[in-house]
Backbone as a printed PyTorch tensor [residue, N CA C, xyz], in Angstrom:
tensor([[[126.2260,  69.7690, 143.9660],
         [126.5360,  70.0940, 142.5860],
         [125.3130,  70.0070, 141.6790]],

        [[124.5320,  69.0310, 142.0660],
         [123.0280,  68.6240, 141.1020],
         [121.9480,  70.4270, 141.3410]],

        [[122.1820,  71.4080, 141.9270],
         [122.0870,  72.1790, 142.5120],
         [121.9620,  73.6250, 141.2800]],

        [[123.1590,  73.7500, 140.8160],
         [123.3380,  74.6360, 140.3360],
         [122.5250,  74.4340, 138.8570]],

        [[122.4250,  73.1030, 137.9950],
         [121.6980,  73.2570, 136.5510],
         [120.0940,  73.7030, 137.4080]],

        [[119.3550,  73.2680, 138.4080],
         [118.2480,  73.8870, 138.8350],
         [118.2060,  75.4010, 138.7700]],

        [[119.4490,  75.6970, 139.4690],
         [119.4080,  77.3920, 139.5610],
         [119.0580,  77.8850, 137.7800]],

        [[120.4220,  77.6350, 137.0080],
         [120.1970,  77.7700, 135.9190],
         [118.6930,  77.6810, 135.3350]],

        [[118.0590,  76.5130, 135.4940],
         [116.8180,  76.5460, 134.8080],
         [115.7870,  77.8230, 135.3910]],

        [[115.8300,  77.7750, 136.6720],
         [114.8210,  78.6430, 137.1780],
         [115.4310,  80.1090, 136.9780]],

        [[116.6830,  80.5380, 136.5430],
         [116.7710,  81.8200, 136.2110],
         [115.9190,  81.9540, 134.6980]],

        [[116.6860,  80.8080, 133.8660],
         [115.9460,  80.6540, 132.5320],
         [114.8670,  81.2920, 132.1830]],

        [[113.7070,  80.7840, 133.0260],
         [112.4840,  80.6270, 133.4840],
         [112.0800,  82.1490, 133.5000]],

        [[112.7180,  82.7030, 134.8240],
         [112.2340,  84.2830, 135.4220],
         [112.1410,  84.8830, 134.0260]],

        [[113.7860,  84.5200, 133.4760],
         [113.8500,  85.6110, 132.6730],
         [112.7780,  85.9040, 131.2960]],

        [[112.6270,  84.3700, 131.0850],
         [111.9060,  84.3300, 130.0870],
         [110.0240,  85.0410, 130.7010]],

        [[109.7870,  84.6540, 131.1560],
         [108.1700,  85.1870, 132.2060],
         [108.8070,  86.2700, 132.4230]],

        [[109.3200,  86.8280, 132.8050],
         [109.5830,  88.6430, 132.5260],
         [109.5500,  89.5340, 131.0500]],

        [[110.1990,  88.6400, 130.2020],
         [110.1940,  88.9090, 128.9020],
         [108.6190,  89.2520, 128.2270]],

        [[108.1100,  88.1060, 128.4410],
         [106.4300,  87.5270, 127.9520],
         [105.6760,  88.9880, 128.5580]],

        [[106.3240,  89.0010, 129.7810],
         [105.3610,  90.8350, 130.8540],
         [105.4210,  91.8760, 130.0700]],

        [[106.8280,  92.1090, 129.3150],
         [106.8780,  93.0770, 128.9170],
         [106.4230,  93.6060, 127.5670]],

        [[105.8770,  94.9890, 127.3330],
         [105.6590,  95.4350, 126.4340],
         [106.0600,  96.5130, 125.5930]],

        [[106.2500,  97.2020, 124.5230],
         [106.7200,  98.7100, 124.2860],
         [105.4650,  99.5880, 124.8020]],

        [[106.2940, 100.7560, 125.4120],
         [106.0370, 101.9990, 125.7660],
         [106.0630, 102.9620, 125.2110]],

        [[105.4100, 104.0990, 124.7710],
         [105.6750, 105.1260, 124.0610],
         [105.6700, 106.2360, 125.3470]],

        [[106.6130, 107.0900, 125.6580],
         [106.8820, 107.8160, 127.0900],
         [107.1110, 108.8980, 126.5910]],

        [[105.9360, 110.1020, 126.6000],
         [106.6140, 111.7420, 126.4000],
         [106.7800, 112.4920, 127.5740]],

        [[107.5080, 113.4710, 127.3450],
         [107.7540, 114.2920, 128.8640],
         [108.0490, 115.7690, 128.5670]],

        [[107.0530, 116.9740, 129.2290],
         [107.9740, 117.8230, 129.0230],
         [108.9780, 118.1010, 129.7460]],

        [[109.8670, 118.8330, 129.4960],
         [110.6310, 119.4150, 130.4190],
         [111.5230, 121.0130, 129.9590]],

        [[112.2710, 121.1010, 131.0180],
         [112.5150, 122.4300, 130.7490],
         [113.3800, 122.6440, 129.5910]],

        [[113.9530, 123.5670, 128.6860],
         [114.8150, 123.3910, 127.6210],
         [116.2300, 123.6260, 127.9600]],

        [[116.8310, 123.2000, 129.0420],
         [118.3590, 123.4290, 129.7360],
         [119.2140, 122.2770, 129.0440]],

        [[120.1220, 122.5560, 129.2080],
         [121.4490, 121.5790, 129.0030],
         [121.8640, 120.7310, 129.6600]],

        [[121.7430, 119.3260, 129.5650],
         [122.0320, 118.4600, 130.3530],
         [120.7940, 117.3210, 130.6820]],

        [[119.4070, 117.9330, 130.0690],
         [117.9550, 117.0770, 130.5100],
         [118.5310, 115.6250, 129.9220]],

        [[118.1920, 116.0490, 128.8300],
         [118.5040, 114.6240, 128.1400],
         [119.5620, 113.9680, 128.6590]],

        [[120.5290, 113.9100, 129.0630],
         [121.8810, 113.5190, 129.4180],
         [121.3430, 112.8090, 131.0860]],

        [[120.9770, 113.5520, 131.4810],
         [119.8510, 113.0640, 132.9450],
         [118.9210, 112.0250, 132.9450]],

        [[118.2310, 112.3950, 131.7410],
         [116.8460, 111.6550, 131.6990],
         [117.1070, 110.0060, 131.1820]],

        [[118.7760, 110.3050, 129.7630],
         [118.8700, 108.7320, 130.1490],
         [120.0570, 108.1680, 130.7250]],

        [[120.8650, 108.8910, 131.2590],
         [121.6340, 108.4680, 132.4860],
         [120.9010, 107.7470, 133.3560]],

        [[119.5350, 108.2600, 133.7180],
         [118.3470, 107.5450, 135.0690],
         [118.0070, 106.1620, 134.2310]],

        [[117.7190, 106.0510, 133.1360],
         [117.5650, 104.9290, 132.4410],
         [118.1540, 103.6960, 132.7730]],

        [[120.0900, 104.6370, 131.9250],
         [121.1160, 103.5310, 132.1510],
         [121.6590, 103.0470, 133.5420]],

        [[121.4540, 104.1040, 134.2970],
         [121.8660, 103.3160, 135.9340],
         [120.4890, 102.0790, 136.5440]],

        [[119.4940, 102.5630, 135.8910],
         [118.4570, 101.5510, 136.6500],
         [118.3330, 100.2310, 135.5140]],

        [[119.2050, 100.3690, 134.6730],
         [118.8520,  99.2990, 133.4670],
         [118.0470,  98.6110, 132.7790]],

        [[117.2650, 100.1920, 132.6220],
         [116.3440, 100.1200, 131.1900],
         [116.7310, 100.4180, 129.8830]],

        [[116.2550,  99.7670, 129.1060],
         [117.0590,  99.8030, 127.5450],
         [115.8430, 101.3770, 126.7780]],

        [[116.6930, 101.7200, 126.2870],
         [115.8050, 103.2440, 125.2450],
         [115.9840, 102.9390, 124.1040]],

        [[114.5830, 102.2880, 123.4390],
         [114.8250, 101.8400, 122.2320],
         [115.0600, 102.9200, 121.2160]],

        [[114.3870, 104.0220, 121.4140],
         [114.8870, 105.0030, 120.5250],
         [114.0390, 106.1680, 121.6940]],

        [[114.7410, 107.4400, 121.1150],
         [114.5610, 108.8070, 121.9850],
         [115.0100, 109.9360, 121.0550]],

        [[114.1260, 111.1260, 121.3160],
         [113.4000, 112.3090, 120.2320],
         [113.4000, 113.3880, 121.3060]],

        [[114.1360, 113.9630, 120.8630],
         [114.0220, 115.8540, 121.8360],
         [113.8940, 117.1110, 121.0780]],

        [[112.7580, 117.5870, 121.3510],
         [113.0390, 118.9630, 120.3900],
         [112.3750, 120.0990, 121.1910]],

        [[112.9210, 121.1080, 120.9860],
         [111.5320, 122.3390, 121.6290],
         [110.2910, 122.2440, 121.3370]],

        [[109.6040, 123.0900, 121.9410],
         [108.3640, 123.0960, 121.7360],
         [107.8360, 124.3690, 121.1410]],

        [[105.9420, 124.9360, 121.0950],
         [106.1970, 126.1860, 120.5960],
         [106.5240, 127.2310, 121.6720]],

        [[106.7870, 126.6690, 122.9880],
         [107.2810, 127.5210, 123.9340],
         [109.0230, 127.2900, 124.2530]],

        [[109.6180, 128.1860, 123.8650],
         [111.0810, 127.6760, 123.5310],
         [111.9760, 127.5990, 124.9230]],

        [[111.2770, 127.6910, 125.9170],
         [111.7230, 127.4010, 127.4180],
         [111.5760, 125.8780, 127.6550]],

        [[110.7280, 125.2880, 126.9400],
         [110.3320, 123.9500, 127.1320],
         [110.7550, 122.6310, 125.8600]],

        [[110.8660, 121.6190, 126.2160],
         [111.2440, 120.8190, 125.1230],
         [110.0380, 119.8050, 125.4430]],

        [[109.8830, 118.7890, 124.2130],
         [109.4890, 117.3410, 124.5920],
         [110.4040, 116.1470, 124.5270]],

        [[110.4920, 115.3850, 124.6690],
         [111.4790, 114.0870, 124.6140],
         [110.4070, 113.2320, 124.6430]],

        [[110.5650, 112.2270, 123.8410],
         [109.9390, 110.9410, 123.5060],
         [110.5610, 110.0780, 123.0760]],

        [[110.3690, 109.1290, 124.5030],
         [111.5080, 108.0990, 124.5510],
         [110.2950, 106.7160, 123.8640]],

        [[110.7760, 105.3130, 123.4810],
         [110.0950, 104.0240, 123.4960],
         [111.3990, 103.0020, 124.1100]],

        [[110.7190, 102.0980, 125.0920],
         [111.1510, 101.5360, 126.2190],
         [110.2600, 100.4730, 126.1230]],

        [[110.3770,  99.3670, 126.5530],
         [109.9680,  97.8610, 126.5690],
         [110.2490,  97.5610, 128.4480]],

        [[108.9730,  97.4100, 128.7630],
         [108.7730,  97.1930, 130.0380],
         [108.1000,  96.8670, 130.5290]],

        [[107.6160,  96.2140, 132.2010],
         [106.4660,  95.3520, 132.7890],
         [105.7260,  96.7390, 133.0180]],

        [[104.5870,  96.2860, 133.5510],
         [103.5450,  97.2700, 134.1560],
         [104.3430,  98.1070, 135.4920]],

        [[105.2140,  96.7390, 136.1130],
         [105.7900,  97.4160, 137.2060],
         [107.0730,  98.0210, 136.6470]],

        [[107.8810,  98.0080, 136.0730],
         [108.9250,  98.6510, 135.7260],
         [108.5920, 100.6560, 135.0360]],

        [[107.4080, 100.3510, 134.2650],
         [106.9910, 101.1490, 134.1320],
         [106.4590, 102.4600, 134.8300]],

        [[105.9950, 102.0450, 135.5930],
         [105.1420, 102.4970, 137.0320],
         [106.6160, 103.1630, 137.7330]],

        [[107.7460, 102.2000, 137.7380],
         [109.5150, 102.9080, 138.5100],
         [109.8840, 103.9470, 137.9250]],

        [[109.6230, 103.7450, 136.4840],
         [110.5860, 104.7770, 135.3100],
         [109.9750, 105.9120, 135.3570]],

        [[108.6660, 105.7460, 135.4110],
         [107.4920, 106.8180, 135.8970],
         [107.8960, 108.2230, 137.2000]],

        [[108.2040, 107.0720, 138.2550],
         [108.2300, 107.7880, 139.6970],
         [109.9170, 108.2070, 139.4350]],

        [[110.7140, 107.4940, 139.0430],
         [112.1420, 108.2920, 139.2330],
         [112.1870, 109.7210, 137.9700]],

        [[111.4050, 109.7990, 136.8120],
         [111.3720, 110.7120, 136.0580],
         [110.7520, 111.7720, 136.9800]],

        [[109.7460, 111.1780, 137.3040],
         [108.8000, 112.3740, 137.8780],
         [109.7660, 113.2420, 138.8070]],

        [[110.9470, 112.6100, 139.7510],
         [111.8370, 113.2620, 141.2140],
         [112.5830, 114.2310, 140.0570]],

        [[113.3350, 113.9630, 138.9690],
         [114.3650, 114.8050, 137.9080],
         [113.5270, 116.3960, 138.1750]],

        [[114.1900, 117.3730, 138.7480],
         [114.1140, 118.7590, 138.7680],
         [113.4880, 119.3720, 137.5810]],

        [[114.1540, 118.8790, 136.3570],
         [113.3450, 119.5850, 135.0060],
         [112.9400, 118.7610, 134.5580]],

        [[112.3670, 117.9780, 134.7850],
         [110.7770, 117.3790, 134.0040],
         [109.5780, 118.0840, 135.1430]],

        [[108.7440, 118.2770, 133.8810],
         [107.7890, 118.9840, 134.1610],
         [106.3120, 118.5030, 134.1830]],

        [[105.9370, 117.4580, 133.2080],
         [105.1920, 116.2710, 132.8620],
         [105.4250, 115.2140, 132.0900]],

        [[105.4280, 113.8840, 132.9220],
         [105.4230, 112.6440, 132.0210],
         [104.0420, 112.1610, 131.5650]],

        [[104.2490, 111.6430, 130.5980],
         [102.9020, 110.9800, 130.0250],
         [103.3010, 109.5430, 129.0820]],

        [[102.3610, 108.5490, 129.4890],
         [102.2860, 106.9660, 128.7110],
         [101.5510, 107.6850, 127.3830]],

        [[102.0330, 107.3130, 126.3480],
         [101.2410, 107.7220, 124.9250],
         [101.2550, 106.1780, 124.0940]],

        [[101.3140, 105.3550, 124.7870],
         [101.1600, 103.8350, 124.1910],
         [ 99.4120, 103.9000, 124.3470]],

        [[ 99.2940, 103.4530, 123.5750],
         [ 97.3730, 103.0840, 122.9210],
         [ 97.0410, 104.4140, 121.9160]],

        [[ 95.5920, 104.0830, 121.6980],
         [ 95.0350, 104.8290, 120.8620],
         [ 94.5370, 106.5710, 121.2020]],

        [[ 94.7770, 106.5490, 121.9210],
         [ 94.6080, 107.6980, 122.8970],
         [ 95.8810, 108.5680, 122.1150]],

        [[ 96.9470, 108.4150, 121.7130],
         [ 97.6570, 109.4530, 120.9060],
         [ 98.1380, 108.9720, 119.2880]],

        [[ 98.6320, 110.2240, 118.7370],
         [ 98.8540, 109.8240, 117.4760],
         [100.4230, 109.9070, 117.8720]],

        [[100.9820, 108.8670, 116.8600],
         [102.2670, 108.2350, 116.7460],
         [102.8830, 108.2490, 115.5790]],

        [[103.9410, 108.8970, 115.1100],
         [104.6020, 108.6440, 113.9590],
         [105.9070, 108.6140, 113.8660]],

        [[106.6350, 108.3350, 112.9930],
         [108.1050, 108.2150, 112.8110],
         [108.6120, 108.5500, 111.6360]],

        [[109.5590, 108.8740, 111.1460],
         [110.3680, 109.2400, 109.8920],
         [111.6250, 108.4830, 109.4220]],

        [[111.6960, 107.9190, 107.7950],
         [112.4820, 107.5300, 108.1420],
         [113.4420, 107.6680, 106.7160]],

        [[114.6250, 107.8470, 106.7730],
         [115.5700, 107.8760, 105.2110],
         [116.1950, 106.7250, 104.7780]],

        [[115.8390, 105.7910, 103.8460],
         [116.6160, 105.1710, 103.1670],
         [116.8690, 104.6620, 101.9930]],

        [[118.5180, 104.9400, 101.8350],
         [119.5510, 104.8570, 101.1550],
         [119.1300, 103.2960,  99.7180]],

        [[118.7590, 103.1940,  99.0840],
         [118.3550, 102.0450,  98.3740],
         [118.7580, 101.7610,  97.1520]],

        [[120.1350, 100.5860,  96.7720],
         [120.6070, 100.8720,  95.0200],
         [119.4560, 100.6460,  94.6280]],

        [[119.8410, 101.5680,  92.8710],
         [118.7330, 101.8590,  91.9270],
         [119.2310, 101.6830,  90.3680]],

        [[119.6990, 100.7360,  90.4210],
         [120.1470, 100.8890,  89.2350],
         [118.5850, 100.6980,  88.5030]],

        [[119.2950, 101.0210,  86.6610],
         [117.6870, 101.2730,  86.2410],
         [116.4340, 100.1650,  86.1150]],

        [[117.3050,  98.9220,  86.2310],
         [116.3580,  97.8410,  85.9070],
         [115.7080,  97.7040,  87.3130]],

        [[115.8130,  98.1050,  88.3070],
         [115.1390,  98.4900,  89.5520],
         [114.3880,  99.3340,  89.9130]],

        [[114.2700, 100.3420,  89.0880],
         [113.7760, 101.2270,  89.6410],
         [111.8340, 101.5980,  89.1270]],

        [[111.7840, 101.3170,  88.4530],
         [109.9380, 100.9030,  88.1050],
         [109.9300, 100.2290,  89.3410]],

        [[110.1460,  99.3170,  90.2830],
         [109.6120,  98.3670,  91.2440],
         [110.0870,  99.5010,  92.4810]],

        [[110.9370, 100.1380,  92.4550],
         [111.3400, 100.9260,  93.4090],
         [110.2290, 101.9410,  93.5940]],

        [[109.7600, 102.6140,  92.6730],
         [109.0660, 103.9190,  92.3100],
         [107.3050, 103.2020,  92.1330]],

        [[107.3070, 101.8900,  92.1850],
         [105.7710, 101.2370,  92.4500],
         [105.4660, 101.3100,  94.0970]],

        [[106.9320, 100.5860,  94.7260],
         [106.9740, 100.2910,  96.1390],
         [106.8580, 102.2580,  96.8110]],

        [[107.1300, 102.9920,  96.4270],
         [107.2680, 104.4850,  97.1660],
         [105.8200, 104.9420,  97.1540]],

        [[105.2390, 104.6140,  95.8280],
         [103.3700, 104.8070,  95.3700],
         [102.8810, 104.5220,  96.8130]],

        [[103.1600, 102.6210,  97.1360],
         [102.0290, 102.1280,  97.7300],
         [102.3370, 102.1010,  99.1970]],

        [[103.3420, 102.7910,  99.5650],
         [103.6290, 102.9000, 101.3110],
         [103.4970, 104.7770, 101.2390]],

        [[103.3270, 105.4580, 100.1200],
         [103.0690, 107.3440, 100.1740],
         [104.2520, 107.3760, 100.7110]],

        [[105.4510, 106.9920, 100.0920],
         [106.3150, 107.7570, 100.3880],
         [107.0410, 108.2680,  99.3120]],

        [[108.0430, 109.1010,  99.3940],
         [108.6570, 110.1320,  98.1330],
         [110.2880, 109.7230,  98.1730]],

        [[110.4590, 109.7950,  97.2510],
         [111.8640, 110.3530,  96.8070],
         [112.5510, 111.3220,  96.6210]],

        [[113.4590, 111.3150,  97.8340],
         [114.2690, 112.8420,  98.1060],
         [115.4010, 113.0280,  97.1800]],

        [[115.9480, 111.9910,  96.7510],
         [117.6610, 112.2680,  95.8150],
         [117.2640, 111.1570,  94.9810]],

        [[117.7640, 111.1040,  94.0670],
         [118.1320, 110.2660,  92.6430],
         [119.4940, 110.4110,  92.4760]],

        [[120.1440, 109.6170,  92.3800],
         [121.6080, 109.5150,  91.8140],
         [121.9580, 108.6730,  90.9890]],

        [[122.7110, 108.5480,  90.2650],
         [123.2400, 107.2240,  89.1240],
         [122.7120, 106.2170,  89.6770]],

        [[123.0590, 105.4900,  91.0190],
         [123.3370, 104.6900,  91.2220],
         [122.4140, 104.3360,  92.4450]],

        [[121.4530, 105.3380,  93.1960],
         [120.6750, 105.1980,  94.3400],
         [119.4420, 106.1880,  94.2780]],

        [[118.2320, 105.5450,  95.2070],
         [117.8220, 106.7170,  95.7840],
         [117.6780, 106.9980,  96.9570]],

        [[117.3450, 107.9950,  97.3610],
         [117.3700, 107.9790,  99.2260],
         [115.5560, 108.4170,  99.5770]],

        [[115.1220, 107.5320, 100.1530],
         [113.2230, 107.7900, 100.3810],
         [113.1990, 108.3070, 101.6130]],

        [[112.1350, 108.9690, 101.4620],
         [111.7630, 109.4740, 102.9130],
         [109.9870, 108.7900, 103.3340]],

        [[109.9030, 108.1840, 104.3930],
         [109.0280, 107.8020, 104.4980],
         [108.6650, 108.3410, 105.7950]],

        [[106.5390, 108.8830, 105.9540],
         [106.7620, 109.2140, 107.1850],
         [105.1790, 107.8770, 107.7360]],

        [[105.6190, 107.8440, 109.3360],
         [104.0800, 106.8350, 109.7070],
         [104.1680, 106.0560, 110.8110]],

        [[103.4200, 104.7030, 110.3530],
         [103.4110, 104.2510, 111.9130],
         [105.2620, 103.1900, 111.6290]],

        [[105.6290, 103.1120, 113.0000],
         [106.7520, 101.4850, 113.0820],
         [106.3740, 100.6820, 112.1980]],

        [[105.2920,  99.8290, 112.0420],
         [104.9380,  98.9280, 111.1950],
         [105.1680,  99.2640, 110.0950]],

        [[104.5180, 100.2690, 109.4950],
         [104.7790, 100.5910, 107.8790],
         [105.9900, 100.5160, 107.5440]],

        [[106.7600, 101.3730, 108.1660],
         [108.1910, 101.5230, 107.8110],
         [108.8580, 100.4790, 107.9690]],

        [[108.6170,  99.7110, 109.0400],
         [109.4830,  98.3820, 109.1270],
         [108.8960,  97.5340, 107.7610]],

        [[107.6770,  97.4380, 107.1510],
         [107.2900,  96.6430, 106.1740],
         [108.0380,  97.0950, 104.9840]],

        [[108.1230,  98.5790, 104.9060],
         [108.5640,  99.2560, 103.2140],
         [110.2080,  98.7570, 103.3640]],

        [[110.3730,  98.8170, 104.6100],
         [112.2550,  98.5870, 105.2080],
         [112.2430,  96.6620, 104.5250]],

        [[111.1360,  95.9630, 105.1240],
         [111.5190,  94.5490, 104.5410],
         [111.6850,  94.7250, 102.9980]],

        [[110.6440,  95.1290, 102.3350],
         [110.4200,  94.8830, 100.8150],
         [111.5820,  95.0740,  99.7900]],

        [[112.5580,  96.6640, 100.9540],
         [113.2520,  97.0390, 100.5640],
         [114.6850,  95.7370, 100.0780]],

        [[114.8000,  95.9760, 101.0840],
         [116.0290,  94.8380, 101.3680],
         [116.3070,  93.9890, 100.4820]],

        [[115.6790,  93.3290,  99.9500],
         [116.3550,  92.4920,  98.5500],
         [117.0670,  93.4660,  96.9950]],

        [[116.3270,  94.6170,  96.9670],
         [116.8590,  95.3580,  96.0430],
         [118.5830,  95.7190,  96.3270]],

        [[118.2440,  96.3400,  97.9950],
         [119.7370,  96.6940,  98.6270],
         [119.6020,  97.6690,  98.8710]],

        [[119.6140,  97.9460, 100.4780],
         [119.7180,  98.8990, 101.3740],
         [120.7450,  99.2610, 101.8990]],

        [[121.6920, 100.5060, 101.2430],
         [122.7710, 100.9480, 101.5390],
         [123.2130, 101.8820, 102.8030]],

        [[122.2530, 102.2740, 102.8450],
         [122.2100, 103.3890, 104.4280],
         [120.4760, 103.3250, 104.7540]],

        [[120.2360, 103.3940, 106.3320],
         [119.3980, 103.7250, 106.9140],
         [119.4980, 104.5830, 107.6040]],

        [[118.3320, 105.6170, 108.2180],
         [118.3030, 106.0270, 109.6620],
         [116.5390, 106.6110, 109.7100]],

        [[116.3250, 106.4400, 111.2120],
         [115.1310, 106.7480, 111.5400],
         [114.9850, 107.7660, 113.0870]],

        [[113.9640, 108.5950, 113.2470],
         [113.9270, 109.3850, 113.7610],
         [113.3460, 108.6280, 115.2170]],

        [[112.8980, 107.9550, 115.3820],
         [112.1760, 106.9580, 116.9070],
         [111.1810, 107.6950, 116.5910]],

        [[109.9160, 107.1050, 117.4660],
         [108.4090, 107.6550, 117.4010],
         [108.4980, 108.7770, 118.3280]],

        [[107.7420, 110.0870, 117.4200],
         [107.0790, 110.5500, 118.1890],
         [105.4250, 110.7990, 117.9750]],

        [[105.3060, 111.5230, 119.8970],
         [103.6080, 111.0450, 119.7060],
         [103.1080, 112.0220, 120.5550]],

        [[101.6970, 112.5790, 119.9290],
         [101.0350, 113.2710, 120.9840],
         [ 99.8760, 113.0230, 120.8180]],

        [[ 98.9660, 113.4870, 122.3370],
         [ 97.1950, 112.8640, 122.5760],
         [ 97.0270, 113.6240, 121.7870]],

        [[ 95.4240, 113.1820, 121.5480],
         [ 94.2370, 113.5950, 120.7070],
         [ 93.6700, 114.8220, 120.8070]],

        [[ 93.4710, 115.8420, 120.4800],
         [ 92.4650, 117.2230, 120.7620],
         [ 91.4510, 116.0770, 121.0300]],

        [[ 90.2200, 116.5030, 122.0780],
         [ 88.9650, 116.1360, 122.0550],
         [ 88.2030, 116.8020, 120.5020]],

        [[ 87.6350, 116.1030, 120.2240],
         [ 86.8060, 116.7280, 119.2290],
         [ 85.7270, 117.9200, 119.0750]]])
């Protein structure tokens, strides 16, 4: 019986030292523009039980082809799996790691923020100093659009929050390499 709190601890343990391994991923891919990719691409995800922190599909300027850009939190080796089982999927065509400086990364994001008027000078200071705009004005709200890196937006998203953030939504990162110069 003295047996099993050991087990317990040493799962504890793994799990936590697996955690510490892992990192976010930024993962683009092309693939073909058919029905069903996406539905494939994270079906393979959810059966091998990787989490998709957020995921982005759109055509490309070749309208046979799409990109998808998924972000995923994973070891070097998990990565390296998600890699090789994407690569077997029939319509993917190229995967690519776009985590580091090697690509540009951005995200979009809308939110919903009361405005009443004694708020809104601090509202319309805070939109100045993160460059972002205001899409709607209403009595009672405005709705911002902000575009950039995770960080920014998650920072303009904190500042927000005490005024009162009534609706969010964000687009997940997308990202592509660098032209050489």
């Amino acid at each position: 019986m003295q047996r099993i709190p050991e087990i317990q601890v040493f799962k504890e343990s793994l799990i936590q030292t697996m955690a510490m391994k892992t990192k976010k991923h930024i993962i683009t891919m092309l693939v073909q523009n058919e029905p069903g990719v996406t539905a494939r691409i994270s079906g393979l995800f959810a059966s091998r039980g990787y989490n998709i922190e957020t995921i982005c599909g759109a055509p490309t300027a070749n309208p046979k082809m799409s990109r998808i850009t998924i972000s995923t939190k994973a070891s070097a080796e998990q990565l390296a799996q998600i890699f090789k089982y994407l690569r077997r999927l029939v319509n993917v065509i190229k995967v690519r790691d776009m985590t580091g400086r090697r690509a540009v990364q951005s995200e979009v994001a809308l939110i919903c923020v009361k405005a009443p008027i004694k708020n809104r000078p601090e509202i319309n200071k805070l939109v100045k100093r993160y460059k972002a705009k205001v899409v709607d004005k209403g009595r009672t709200h405005y709705i911002i659009e902000i575009t950039g890196q995770q960080e920014k937006i998650d920072d303009l998203i904190r500042r927000l929050e005490p005024i009162g953030i009534k609706k969010l939504t964000r687009s997940g990162v997308l990202a592509l390499y660098r032209e050489p110069k």
